[in-house]
Every structure is written in structure tokens, then in C-alpha cells.
C-alpha positions in Angstrom: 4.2 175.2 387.2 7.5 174.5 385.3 8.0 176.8 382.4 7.1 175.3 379.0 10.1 175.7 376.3 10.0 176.8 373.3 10.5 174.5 370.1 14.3 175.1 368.6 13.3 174.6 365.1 11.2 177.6 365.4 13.3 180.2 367.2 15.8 179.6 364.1 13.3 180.0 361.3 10.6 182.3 361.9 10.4 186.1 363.3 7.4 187.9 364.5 6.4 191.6 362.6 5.0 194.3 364.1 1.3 193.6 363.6 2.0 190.0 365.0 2.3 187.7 361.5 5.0 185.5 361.4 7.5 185.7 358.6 10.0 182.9 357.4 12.1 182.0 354.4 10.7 180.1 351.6 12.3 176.3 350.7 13.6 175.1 348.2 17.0 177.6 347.9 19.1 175.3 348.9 20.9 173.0 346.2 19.9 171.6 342.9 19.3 175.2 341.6 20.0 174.4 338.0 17.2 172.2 337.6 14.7 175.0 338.2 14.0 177.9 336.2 14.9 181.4 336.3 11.1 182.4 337.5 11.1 179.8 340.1 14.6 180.9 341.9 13.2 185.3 341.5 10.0 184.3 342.8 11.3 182.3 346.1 13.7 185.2 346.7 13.6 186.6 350.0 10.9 186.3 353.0 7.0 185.5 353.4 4.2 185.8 355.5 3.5 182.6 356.8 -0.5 181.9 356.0 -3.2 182.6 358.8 -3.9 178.3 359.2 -0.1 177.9 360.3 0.2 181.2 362.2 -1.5 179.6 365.3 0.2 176.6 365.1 3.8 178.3 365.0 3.0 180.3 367.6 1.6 177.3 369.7 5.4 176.2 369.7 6.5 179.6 370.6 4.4 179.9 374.1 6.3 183.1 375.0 6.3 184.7 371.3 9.7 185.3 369.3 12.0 188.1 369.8 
């Protein structure tokens, strides 16, 4: 069997923690910053846990996990 690869998209935007949930960056950060509010820019600061529904998909595209 030919080994399956792994999506690009998702090597560059998630990473796997310890006990297996699969972080990425929240959207949304990238330009047109002055048309949202403070509250909206603090609370997309930084890194979440991507929700239990997506988890199996991600890691459908990631057949040999993420380093």
C-alpha cells in the first residue's frame, strides 16, 4: 500500500497537546483590526482547543498525527 499524505493546510495550522486535542489559532487577526472592538481583538488573542466535532475530522487529514 502507498502511504497516504498528509493534508499541507493542516501541518501549518494545528498542533497536537499532550492528552491528544488539537490546538490552532483563532481567525480573524489578520487585517481590518480597527473595525472591531477592543473585546473582540483580547478575546481572539492567542490559541484554542479546537472542538471535539472537528477534532476527528482534522485528524482524518493528519493519518499519521502531527509532530
Amino acid at each position: 500500500m502507498p502511504k497516504l499524505k498528509t493534508k499541507s493546510g493542516v501541518k501549518k495550522r494545528f498542533k497536537l497537546t499532550a492528552t491528544g486535542k488539537l490546538k490552532h489559532g483563532v481567525a480573524g487577526k489578520r487585517h481590518r483590526l480597527i473595525s472591531h472592538n477592543g473585546k473582540y481583538i483580547r478575546q481572539n488573542r492567542g490559541t484554542t482547543v479546537l472542538s471535539k466535532a472537528d477534532t476527528a475530522t482534522v485528524k482524518a487529514w493528519a493519518p499519521y498525527g502531527l509532530n
